[in-house]
C-alpha positions in Angstrom: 5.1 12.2 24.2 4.8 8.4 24.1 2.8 6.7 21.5 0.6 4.1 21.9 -0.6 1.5 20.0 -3.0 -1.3 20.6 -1.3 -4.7 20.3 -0.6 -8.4 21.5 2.7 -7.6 23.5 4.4 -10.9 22.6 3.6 -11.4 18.7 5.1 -7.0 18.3 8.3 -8.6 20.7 8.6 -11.5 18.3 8.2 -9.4 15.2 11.0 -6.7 16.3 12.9 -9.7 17.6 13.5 -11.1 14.4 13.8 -8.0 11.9 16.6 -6.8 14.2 18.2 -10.2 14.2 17.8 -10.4 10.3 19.2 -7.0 10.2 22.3 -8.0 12.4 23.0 -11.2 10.7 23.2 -9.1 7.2 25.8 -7.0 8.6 28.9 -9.4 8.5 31.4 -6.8 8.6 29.6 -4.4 11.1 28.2 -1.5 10.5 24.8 0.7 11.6 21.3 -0.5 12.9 19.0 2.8 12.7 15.4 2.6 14.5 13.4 5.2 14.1 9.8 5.7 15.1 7.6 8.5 13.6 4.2 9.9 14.3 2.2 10.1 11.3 -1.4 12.1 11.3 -1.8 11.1 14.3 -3.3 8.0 13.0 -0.5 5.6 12.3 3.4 5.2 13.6 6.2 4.3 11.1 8.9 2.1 12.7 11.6 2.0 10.2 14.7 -0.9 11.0 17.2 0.1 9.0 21.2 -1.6 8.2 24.4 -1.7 6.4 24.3 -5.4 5.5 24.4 -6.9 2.0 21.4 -5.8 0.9 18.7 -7.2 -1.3 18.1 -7.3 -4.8 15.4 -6.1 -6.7 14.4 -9.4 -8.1 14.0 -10.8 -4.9 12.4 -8.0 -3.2 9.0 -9.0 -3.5 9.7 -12.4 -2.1 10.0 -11.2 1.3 7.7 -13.1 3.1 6.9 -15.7 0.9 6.8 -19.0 3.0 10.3 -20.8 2.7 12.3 -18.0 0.8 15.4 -16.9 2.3 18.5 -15.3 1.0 20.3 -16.9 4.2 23.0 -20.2 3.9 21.0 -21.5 7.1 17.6 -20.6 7.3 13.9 -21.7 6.9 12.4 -19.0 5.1 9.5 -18.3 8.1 10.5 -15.5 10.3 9.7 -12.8 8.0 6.7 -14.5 6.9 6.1 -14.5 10.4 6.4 -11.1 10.7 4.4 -10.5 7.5 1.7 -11.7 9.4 2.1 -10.4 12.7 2.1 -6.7 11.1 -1.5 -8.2 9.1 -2.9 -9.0 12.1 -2.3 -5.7 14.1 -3.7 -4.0 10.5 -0.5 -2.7 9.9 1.6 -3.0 6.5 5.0 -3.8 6.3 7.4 -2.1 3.6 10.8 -3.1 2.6 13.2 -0.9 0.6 17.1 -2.5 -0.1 19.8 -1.7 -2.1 22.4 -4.5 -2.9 25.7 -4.1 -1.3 24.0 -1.1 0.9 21.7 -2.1 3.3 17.9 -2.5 3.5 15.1 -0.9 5.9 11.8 -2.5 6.7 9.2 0.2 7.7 6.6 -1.3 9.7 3.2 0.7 9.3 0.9 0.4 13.1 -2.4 2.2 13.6 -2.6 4.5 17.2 -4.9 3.9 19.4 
């Protein structure tokens, strides 16, 4: 049964537009890109991106997001604060769980309706 959410179509594009592309970039070597989207109480859908890249460690876990942070040789620092604020603005919550050398998953938190 599909699930619906109510959204601005382009900013939820640009938001899964650049996790996956973070997610692809980590990945040097190859490996898995897992999407998975769950129902939850019939209030909210988890949409969980998750890789094999390099991971990220704890002490710069809760910098994700943070205006001009990156982990990346070339990059501003903006798309996930972007996407920070993409997921705010649909009342969503964005999570991020990484282990260094394993992979991280972002699970993006929507309400229904």
């Amino acid at each position: 049964k599909p699930i619906q959410i109510s959204c601005n179509e382009a900013k939820i594009k640009q938001l899964f537009i650049n996790i996956i592309k973070n997610a692809i970039e980590s990945m040097k070597n190859g490996g898995k890109l897992i999407v998975r989207i769950e129902e939850r109480k019939k209030q909210y859908v988890n949409i969980s991106i998750s890789d094999e890249g390099c991971g990220i460690s704890k002490e710069m876990l809760h910098k994700i997001g943070t205006p001009f942070f990156t982990t990346k040789k070339s990059g501003n620092g903006l798309g996930l604060m972007i996407c920070k604020n993409i997921i705010e603005e649909h009342n969503g919550s964005l999570t991020v769980e990484s282990v260094l050398n394993k992979g991280t998953t972002f699970i993006i938190r929507l309400p229904i309706g």
